[in-house]
N, C-alpha and C positions, 0 to 999 in steps of 0.2 A: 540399570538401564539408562540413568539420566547422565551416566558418564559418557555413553555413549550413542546420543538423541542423536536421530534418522531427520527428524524435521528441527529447525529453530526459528521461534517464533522470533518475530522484531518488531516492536512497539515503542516508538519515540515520545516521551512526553515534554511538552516543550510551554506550559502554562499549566494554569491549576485547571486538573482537569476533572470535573466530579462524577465521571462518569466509569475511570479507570478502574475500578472493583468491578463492575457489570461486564466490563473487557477480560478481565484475566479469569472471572470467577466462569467465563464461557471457552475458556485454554483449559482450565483446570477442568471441566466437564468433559472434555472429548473421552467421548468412548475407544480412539486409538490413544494410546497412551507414550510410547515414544519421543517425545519430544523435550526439547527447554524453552523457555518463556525467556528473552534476554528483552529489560525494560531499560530504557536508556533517557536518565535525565539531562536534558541537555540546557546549560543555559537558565535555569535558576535562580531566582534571586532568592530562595531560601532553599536550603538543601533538607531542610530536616520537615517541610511543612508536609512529607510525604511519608514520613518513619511510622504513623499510626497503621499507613499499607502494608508496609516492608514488612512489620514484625507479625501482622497476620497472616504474611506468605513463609515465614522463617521456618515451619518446618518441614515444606517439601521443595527438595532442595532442585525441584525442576526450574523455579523462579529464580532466575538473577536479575541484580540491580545493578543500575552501572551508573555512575555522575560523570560527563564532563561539561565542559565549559564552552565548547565548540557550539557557533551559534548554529542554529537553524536545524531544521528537517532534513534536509539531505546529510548534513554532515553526521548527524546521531543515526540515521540508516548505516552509513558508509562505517561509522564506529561498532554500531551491531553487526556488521556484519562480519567485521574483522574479528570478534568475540564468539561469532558465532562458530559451533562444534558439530551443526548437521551439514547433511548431503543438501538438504534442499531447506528455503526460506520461505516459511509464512508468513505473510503481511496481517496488521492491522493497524488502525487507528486507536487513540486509547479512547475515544467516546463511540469505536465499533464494537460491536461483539458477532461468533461468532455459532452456527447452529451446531448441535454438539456431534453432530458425526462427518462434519466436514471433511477432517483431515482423513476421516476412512473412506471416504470415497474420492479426494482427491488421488492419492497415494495408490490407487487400481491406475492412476497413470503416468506413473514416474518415469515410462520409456519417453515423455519428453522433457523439454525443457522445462515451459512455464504452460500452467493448469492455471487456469482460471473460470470464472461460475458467473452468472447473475446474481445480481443482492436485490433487498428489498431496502426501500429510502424508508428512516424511521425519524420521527421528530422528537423534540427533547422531552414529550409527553410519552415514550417511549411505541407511540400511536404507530404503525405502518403506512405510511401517506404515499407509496408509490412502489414502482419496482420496474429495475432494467429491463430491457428485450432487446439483446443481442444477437443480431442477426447472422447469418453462418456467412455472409461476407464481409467479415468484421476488418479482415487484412486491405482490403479492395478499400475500404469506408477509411481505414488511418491515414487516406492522403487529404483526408478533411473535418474526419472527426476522432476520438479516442472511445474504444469502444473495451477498453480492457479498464475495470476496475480495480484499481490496485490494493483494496482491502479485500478483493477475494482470493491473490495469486498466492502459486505455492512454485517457486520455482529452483531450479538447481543452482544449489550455489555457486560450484564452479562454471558453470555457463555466464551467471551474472559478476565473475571475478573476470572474466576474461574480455568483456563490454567493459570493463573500466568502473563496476560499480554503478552508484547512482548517480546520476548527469544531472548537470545545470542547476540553478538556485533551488529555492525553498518551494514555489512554485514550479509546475508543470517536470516534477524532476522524473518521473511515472512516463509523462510523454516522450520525454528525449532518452529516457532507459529504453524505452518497448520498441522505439525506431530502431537500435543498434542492436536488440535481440532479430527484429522484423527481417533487417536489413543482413544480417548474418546469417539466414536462414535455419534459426534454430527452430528444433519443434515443438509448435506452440498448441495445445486442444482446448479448445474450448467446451465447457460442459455447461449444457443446460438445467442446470438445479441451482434454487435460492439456497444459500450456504452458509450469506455473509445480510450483516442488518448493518448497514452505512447511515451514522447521523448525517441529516440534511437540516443544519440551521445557520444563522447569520456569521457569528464566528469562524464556521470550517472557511479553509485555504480556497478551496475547489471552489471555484463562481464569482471572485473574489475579484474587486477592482486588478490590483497587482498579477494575478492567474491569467488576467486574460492579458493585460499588455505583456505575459511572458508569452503566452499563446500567439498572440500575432508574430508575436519574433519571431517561434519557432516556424509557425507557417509559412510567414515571407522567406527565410530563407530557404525552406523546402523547396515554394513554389523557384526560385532563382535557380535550381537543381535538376527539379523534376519538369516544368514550365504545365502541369497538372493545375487549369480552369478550374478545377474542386480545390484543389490547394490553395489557390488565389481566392477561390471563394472563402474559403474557411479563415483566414488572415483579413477579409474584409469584413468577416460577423463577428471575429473576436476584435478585433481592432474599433469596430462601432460598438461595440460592450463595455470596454473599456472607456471611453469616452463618454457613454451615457449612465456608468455607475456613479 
């Protein structure tokens, strides 16, 4: 079956991350079974401080490992995906994990594009400190905020080859993907189930000085497009974030 996985996972590991066993050991729980795990080290400066992982995943051969040397986040997305052998991609982060029957209730809706869930914010105590509320006008709200979490989506691969992949730097590369899904009219359902546990601590990308002055970029230019008040708005809260981080 793993020769020929319906879903591939894609998990970029881009620092030492200690939380990447809790990640895969919640891939390998899914009650649908279908799938590959392609993990992609990007950018390393020791390749082997990760082999104690690798040889505990060695013998189900659903897990691949990948090295290369291409900096950043988007780029080891963009290399997994090229690797990848399913119809459609699951996201995560390697300090996310996810609920173990996700991917069988995503997959009741592969007639769209990208499926995506609310997650619950969990701290490096592994505590639940919060959780999204996505509101059913989530398309209406991305002209000023991002309302799709990208460690919960499950989307079609060919849909996301044909957007060009993953967009923009290492930051906000989620935001300038989901506009040229948005903006193409693919279809997108949103499900309301917790699916996905998102760490929220100092380290993660998301909230990050750098996120937000890519955040204003991406908004000022929208609003220069759209001339959307909410747009101009959302490019003046990330742009004061950025400056007060």
């Amino acid at each position: 079956m793993q020769n020929n996985p319906f879903v591939s996972w894609l998990i970029p590991v881009t620092k030492n991350e200690i939380w990447l066993v809790r990640c895969l050991n919640s891939i390998k729980n899914q009650t649908y079974t279908n799938w590959e795990a392609n993990i992609i080290f990007n950018n390393l400066s020791n390749d082997n401080e990760y082999n104690h992982i690798i040889q505990s995943y060695f013998e189900d051969s659903r897990f691949k490992f990948f090295f290369t040397k291409k900096k950043g986040i988007t780029a080891a997305l963009n290399y997994g995906l090229k690797k990848s052998k399913g119809k459609f991609i699951a996201r995560l982060d390697a300090d996310d994990y996810a609920h173990s029957n996700r991917l069988e209730k995503q997959i009741k809706f592969i007639d769209h594009d990208l499926i995506f869930t609310n997650v619950f914010y969990v701290n490096n105590k592994q505590k639940i400190i919060g959780k999204s509320k996505i509101p059913s006008n989530y398309i209406f709200q991305y002209n000023y905020t991002n309302k799709i979490p990208h460690p919960s989506i499950l989307i079609k691969k060919q849909s996301l080859v044909e957007v060009g992949g993953y967009d923009g730097n290492d930051v906000c590369q989620d935001l300038r993907t989901w506009e040229k899904i948005i903006k193409n009219n693919y279809k997108i359902h949103f499900m309301n189930d917790y699916l996905t546990y998102m760490m929220i601590d100092e380290g993660r990308i998301t909230g990050s000085k750098e996120s937000r002055y890519q955040a204003s970029i991406f908004y000022f230019q929208k609003f220069k497009k759209n001339k959307n008040l909410l747009t101009l708005f959302a490019f003046c809260r990330n742009y004061f974030k950025y400056l007060i981080k």
